[in-house]
C-alpha positions in Angstrom: 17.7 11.7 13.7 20.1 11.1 10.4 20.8 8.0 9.0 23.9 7.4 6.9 22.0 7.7 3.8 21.5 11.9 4.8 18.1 10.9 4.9 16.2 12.7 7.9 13.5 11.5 9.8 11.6 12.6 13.0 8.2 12.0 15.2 6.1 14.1 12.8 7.4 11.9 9.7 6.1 8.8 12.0 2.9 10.4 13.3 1.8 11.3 9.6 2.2 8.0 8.2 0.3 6.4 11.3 -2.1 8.9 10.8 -2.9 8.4 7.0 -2.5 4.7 8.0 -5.7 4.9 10.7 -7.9 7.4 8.6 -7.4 4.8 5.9 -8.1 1.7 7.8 -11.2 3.4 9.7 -12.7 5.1 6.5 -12.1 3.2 3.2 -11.6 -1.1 4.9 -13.1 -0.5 8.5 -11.7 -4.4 9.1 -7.9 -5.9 8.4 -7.6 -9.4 9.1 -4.5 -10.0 10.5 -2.8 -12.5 8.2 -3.7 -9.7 5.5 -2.0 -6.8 7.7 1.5 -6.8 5.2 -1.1 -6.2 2.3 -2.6 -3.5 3.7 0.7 -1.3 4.7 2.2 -2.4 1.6 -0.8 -0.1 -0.1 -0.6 2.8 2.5 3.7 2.8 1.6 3.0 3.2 -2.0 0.0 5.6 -1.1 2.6 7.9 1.2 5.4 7.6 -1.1 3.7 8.8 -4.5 1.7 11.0 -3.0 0.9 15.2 -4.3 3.2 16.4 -1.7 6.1 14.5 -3.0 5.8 16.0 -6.6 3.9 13.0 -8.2 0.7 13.3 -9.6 -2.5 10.9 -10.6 -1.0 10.3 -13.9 2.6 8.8 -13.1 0.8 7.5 -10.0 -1.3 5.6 -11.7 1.5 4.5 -14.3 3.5 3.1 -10.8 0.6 1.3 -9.6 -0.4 -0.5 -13.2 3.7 -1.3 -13.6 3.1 -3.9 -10.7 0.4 -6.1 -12.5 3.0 -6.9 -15.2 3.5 -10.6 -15.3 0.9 -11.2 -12.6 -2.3 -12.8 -13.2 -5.8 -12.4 -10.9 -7.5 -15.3 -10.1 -10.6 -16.2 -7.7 -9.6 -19.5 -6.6 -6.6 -21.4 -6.2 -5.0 -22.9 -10.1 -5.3 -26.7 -8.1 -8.6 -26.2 -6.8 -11.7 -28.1 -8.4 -13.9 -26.0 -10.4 -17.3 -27.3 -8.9 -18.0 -26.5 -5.9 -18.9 -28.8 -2.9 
């Protein structure tokens, strides 16, 4: 199958992102909650698109990955939550 973009993509495409997608799910998180299930494809994408195969290496992978945390801050609770806890 071709899309209009020239772009071509078949069964074995599919069946090798599903697979990465299971080994990945069964061996490094063994449980996805559902309401986390968008989190956890939006890993194996980046995982499938930067990969070896695709000419990109740990270096400018690891560049992509780290160029997403700009602006973005981690925190363990919620900003409006009470910092004792109950």
């Amino acid at each position: 199958m071709e899309r209009k973009t020239g772009v071509k993509i078949n069964t074995n495409t599919v069946e090798g992102y599903y697979s990465i997608f299971k080994r990945g799910m069964k061996g490094v998180y063994q449980h996805c909650a559902e309401k986390h299930l968008h989190r956890y494809v939006a890993e194996f994408d980046f995982r499938y698109s930067n990969r070896s195969a695709r000419g990109i290496e740990d270096q400018e992978r690891a560049g992509k990955a780290l160029s997403g945390i700009v602006g973005k801050r981690l925190t363990y609770r919620r900003l409006d939550e009470s910092k004792t806890l109950a």
